[in-house]
C-alpha atoms as an extended CHARMM CRD file, in Angstrom:
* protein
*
       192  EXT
         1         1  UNK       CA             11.5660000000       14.7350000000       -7.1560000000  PROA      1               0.0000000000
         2         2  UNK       CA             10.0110000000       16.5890000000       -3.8630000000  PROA      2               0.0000000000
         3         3  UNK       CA              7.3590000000       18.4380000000       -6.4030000000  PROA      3               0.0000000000
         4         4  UNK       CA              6.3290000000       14.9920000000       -7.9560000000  PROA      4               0.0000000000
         5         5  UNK       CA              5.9760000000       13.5680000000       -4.6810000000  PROA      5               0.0000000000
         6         6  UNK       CA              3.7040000000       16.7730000000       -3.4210000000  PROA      6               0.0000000000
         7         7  UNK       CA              1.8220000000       16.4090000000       -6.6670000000  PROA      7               0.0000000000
         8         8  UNK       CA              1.4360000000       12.8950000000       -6.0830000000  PROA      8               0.0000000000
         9         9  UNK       CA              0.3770000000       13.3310000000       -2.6140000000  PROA      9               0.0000000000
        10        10  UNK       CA             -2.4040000000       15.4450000000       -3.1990000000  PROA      10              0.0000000000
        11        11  UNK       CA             -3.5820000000       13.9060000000       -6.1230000000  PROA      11              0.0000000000
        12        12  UNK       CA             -4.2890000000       10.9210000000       -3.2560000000  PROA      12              0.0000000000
        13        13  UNK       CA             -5.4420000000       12.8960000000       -1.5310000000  PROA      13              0.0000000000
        14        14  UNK       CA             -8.1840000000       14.5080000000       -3.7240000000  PROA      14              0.0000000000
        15        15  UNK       CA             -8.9730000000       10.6380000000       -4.4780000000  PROA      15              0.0000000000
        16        16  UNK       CA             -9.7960000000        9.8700000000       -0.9330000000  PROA      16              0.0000000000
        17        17  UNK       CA            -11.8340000000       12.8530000000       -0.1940000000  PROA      17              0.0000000000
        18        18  UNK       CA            -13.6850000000       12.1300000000       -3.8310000000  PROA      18              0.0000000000
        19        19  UNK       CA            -14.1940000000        8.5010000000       -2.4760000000  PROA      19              0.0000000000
        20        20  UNK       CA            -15.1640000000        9.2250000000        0.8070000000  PROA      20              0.0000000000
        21        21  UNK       CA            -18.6470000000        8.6300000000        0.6800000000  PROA      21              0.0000000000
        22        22  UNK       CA            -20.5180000000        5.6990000000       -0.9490000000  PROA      22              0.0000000000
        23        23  UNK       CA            -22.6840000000        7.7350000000       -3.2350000000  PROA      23              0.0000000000
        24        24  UNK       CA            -19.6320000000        9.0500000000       -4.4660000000  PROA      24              0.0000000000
        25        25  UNK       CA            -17.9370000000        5.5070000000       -5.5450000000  PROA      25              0.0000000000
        26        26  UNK       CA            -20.8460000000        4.6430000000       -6.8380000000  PROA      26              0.0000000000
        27        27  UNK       CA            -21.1400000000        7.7850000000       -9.0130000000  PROA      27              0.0000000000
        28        28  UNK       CA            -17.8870000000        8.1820000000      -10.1430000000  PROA      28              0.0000000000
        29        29  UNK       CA            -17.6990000000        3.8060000000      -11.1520000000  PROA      29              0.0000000000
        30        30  UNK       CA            -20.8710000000        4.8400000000      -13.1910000000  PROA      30              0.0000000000
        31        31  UNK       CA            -19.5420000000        7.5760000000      -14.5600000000  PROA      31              0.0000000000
        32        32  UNK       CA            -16.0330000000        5.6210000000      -15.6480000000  PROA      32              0.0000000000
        33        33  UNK       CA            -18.7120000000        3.1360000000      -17.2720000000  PROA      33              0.0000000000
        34        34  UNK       CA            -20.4260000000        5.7640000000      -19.2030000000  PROA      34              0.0000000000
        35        35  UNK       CA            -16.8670000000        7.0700000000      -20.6890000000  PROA      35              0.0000000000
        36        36  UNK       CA            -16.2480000000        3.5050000000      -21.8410000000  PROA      36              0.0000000000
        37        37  UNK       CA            -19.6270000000        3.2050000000      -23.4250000000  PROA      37              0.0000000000
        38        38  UNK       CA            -19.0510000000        6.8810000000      -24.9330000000  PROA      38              0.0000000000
        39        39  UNK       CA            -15.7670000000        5.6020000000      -26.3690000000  PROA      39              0.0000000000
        40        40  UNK       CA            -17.4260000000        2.3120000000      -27.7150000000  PROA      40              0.0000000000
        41        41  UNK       CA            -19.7960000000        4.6610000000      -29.0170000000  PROA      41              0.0000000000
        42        42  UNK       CA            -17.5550000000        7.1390000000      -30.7120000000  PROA      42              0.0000000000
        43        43  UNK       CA            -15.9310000000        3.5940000000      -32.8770000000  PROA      43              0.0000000000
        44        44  UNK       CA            -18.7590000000        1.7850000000      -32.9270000000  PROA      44              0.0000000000
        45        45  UNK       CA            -17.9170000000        1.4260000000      -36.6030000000  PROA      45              0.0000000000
        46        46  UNK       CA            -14.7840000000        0.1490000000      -36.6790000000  PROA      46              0.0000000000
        47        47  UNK       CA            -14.7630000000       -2.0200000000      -33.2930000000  PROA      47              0.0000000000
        48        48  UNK       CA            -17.0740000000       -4.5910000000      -34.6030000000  PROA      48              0.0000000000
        49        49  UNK       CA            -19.6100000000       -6.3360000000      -33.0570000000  PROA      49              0.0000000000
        50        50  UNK       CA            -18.3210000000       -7.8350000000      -30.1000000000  PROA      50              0.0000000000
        51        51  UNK       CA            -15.6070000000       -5.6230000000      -28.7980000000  PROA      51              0.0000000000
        52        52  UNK       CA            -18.3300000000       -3.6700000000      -25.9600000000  PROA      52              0.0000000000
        53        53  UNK       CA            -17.4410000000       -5.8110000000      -23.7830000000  PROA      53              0.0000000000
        54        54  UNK       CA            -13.5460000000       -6.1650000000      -23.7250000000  PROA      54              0.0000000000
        55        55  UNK       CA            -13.3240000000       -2.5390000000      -23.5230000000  PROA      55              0.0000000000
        56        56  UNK       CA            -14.8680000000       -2.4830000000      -20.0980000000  PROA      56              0.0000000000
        57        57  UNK       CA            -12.0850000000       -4.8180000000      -18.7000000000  PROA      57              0.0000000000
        58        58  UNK       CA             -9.9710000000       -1.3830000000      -17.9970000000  PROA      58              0.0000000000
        59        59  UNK       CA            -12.0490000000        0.3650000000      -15.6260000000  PROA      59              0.0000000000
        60        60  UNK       CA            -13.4170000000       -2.6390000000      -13.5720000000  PROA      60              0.0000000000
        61        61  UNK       CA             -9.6980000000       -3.2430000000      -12.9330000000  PROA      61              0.0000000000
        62        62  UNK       CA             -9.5980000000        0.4740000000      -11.9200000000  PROA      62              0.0000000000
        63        63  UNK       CA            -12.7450000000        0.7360000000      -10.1730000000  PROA      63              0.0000000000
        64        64  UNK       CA            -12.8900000000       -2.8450000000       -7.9060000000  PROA      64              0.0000000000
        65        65  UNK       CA             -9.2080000000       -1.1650000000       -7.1180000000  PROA      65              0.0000000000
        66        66  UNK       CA            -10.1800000000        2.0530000000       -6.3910000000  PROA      66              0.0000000000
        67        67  UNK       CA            -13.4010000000        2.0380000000       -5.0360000000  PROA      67              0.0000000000
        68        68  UNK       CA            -14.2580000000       -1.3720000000       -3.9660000000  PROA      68              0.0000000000
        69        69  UNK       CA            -16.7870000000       -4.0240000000       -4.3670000000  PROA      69              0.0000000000
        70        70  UNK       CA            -20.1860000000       -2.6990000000       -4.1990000000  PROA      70              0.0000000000
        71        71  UNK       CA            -19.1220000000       -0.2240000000       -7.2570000000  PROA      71              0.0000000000
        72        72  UNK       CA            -17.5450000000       -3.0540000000       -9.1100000000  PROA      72              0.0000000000
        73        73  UNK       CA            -20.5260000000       -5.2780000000       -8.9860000000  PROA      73              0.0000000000
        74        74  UNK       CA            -23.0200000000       -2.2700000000       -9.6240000000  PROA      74              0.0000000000
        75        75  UNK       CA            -21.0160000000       -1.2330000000      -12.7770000000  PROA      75              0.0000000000
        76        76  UNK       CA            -20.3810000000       -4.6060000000      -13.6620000000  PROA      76              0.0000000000
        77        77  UNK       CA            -24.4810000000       -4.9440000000      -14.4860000000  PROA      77              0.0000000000
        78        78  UNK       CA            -24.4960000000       -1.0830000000      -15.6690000000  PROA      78              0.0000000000
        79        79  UNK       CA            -22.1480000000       -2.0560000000      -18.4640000000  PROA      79              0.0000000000
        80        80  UNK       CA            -24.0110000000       -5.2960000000      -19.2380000000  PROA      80              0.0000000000
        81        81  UNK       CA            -27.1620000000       -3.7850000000      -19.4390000000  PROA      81              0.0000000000
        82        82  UNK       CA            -26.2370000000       -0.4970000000      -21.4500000000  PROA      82              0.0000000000
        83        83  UNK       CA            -23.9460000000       -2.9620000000      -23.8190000000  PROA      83              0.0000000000
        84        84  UNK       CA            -26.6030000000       -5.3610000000      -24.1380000000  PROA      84              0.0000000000
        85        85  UNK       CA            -29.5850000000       -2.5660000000      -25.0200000000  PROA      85              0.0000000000
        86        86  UNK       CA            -27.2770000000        0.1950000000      -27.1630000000  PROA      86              0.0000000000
        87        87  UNK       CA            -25.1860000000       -1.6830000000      -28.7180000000  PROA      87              0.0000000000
        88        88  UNK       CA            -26.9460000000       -5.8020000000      -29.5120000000  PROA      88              0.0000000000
        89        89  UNK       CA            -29.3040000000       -5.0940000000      -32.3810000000  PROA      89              0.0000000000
        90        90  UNK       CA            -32.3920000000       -6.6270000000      -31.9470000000  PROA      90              0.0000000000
        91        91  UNK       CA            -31.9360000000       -9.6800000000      -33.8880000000  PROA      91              0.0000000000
        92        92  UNK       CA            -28.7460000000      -10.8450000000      -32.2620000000  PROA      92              0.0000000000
        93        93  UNK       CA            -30.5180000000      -10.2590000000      -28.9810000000  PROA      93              0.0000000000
        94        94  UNK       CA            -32.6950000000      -13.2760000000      -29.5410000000  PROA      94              0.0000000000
        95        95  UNK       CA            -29.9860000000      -15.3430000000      -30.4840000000  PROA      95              0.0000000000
        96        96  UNK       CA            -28.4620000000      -17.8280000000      -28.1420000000  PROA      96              0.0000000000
        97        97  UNK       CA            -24.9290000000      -16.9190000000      -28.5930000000  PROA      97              0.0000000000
        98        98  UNK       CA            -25.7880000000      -13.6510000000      -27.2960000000  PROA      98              0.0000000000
        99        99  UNK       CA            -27.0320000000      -14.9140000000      -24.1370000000  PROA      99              0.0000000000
       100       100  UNK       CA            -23.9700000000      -17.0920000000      -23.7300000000  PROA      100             0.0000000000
       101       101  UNK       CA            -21.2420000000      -14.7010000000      -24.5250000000  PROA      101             0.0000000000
       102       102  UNK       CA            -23.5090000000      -12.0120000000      -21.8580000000  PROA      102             0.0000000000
       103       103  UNK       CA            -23.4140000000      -14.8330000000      -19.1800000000  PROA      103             0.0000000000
       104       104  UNK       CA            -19.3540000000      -15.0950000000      -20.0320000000  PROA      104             0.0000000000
       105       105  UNK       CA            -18.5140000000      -11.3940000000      -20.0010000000  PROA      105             0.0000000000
       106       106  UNK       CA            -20.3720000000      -11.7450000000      -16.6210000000  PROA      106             0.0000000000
       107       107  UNK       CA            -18.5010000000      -14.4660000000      -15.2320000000  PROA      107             0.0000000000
       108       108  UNK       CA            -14.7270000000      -13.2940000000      -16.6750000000  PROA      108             0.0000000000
       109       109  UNK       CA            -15.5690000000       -9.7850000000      -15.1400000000  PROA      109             0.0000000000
       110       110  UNK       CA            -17.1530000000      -11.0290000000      -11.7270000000  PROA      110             0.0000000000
       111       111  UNK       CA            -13.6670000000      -12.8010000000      -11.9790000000  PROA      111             0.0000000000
       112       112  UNK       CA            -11.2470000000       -9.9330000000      -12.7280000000  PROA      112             0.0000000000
       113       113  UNK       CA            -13.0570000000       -7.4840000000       -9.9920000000  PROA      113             0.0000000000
       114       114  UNK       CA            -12.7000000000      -10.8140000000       -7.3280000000  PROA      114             0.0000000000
       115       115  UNK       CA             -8.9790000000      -11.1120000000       -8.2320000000  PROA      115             0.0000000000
       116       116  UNK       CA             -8.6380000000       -7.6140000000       -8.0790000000  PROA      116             0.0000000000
       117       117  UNK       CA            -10.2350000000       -7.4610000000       -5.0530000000  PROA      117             0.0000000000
       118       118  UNK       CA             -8.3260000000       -9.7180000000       -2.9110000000  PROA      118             0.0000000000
       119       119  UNK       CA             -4.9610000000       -8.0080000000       -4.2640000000  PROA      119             0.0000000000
       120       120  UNK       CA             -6.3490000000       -4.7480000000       -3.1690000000  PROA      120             0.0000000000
       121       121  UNK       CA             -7.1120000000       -6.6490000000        0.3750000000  PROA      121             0.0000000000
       122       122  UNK       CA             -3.9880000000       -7.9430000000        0.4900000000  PROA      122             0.0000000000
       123       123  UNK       CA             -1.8360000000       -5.3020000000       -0.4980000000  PROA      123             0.0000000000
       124       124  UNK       CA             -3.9830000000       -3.2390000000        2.7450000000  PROA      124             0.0000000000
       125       125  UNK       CA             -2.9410000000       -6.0010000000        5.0850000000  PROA      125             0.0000000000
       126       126  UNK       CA              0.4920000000       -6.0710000000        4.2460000000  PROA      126             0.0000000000
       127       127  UNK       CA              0.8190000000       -2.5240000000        4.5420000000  PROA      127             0.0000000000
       128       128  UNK       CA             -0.4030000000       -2.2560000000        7.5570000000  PROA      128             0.0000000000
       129       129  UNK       CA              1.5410000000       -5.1860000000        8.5000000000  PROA      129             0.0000000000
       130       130  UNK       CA              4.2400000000       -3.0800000000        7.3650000000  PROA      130             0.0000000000
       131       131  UNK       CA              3.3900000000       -0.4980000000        9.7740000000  PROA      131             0.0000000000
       132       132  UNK       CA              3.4170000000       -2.3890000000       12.7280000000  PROA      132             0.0000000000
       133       133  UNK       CA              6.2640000000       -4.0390000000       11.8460000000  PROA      133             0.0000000000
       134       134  UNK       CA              8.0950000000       -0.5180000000       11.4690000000  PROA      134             0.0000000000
       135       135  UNK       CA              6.7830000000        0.8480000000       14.8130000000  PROA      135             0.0000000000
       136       136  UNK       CA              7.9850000000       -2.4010000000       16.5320000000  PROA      136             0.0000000000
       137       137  UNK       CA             11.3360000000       -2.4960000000       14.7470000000  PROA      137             0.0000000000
       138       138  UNK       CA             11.4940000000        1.7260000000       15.5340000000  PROA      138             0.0000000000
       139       139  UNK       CA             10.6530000000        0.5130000000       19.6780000000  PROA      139             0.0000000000
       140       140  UNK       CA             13.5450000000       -2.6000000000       19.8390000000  PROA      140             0.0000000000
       141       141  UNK       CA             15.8920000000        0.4380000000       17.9670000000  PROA      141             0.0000000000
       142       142  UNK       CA             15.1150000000        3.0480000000       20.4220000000  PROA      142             0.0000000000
       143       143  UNK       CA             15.3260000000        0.1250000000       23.4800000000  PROA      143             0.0000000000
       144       144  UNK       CA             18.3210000000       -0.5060000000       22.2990000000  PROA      144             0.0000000000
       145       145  UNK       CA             19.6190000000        2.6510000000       22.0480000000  PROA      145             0.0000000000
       146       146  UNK       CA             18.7950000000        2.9510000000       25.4450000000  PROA      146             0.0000000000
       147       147  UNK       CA             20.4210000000       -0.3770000000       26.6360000000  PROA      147             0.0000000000
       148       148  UNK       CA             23.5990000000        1.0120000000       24.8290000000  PROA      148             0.0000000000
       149       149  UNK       CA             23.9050000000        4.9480000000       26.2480000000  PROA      149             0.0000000000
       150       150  UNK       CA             23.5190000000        2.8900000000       30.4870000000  PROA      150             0.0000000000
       151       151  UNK       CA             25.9960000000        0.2950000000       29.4700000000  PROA      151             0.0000000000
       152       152  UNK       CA             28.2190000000        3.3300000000       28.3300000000  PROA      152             0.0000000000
       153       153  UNK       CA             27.3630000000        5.3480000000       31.2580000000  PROA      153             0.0000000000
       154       154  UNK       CA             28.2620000000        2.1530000000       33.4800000000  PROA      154             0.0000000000
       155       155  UNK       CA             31.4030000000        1.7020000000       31.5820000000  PROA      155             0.0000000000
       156       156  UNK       CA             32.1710000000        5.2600000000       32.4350000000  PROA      156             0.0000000000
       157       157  UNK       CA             31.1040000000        5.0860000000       36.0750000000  PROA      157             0.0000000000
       158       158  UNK       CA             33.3020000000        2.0860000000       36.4340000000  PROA      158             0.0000000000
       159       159  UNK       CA             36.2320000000        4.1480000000       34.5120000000  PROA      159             0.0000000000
       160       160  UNK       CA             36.4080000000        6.9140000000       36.9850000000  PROA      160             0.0000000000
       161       161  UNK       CA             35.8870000000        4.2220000000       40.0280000000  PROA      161             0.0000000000
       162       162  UNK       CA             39.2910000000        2.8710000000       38.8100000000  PROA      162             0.0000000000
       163       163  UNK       CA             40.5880000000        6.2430000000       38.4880000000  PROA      163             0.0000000000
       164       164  UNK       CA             40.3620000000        7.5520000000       41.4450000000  PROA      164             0.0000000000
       165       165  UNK       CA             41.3320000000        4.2700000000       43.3800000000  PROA      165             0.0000000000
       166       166  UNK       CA             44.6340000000        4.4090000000       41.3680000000  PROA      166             0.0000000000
       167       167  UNK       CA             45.0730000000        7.8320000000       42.7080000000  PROA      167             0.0000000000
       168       168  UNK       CA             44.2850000000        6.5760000000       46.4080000000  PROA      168             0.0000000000
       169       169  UNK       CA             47.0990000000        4.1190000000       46.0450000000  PROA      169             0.0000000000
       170       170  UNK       CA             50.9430000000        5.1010000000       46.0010000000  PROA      170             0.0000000000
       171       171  UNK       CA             52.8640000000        5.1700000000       43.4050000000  PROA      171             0.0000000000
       172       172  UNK       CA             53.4330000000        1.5330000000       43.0920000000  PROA      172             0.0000000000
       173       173  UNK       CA             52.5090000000       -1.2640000000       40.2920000000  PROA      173             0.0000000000
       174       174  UNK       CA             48.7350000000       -1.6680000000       41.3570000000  PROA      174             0.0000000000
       175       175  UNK       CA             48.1290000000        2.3890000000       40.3060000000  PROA      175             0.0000000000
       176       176  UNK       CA             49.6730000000        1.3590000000       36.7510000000  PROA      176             0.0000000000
       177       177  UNK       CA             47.3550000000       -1.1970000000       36.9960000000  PROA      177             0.0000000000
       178       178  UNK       CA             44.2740000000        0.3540000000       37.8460000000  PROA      178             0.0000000000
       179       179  UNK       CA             44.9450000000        3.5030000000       35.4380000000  PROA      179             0.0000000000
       180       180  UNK       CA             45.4550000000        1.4430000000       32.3730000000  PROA      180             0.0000000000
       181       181  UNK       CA             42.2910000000       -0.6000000000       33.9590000000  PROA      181             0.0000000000
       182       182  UNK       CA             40.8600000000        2.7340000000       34.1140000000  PROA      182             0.0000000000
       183       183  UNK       CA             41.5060000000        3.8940000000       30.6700000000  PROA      183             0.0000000000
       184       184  UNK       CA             40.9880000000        0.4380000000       29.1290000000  PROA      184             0.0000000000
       185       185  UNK       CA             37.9520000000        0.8570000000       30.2400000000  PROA      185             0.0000000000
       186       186  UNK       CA             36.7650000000        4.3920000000       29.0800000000  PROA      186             0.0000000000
       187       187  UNK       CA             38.1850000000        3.2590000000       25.6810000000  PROA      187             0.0000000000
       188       188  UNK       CA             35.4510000000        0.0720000000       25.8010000000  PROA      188             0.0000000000
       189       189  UNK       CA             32.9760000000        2.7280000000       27.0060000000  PROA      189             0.0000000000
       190       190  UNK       CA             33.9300000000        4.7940000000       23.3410000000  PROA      190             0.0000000000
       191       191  UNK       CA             33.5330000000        2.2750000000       21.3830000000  PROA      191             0.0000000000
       192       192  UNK       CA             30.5200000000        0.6940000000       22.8570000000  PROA      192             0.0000000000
């Protein structure tokens, strides 16, 4: 468990210094669109005509994720255009249809990468709203703590006041009294 955590760790790590910079993001969302378009390209026979564009889907999840909007966007057009130009043959490119289902694959995956988006948002607010809910919560548990050691103390201090004025008194009913107030006392102070 502790070496999958490590391994897990790092691997974050690695991804933030890798995304650190915006030429990086940028590089490494056109680089994830390139992979898909070498993958289309590897089965261009037996994906058909029209399935260029569904294969992107994938990696715009992963990259609007990832790396954020600007890279999103940029490979969002990278994709179109290198789909449009190595993969439409020239006749189809005239056609209508083509136009339309290029303006839809534009739309659906401006879509996905804006849904993705504001997850990815949201997810960062409520973890850090997680945060500072679990440094306040840690503060009212260590007040607390505090509150609960004086009260003790003062349970104590009161304890041995009643103590030692049951060993000022004689011998009588108000020492009983005042010892078993005493020790009553230093019992609540125990518990508390």
């Amino acid at each position: 468990m502790d070496q999958s955590m490590q391994t897990g760790r790092e691997w974050r790590d690695l991804m933030r210094r890798a995304t650190e910079t915006p030429v990086a993001r940028y590089a490494i969302a056109i680089l994830m669109v390139a992979a898909v378009a070498g993958f289309r390209a590897a089965f261009d026979a037996g994906l058909g005509s029209g399935a260029y564009f569904i294969l992107y889907y994938p990696a715009f999840v992963v990259i609007a994720y990832a790396l954020g909007t600007g890279p999103v966007f940029v490979s969002i057009g990278v994709a179109l255009l290198f789909s449009y130009f190595a993969f439409t043959e020239m006749e189809a490119r005239a056609d209508p249809t083509t136009t339309v289902r290029l303006a839809l694959y534009t739309l659906s995956s401006t879509m996905v990468a804006l849904v993705v988006i504001h997850v990815r948002d949201r997810l960062n607010a409520l973890s850090q709203d997680l945060a500072k809910v679990s440094a306040l919560t840690r503060g009212q548990a260590d007040l607390f703590r505090e509150h609960a050691e004086r009260v003790s103390n003062h349970l104590q201090l009161i304890s041995a006041l009643l103590e030692l004025n049951a060993n000022d008194e004689a011998a009588g009913e108000s020492a009983r009294v005042l010892r078993n107030a005493a020790s009553r006392t230093m019992l609540i102070s125990r518990m508390h």
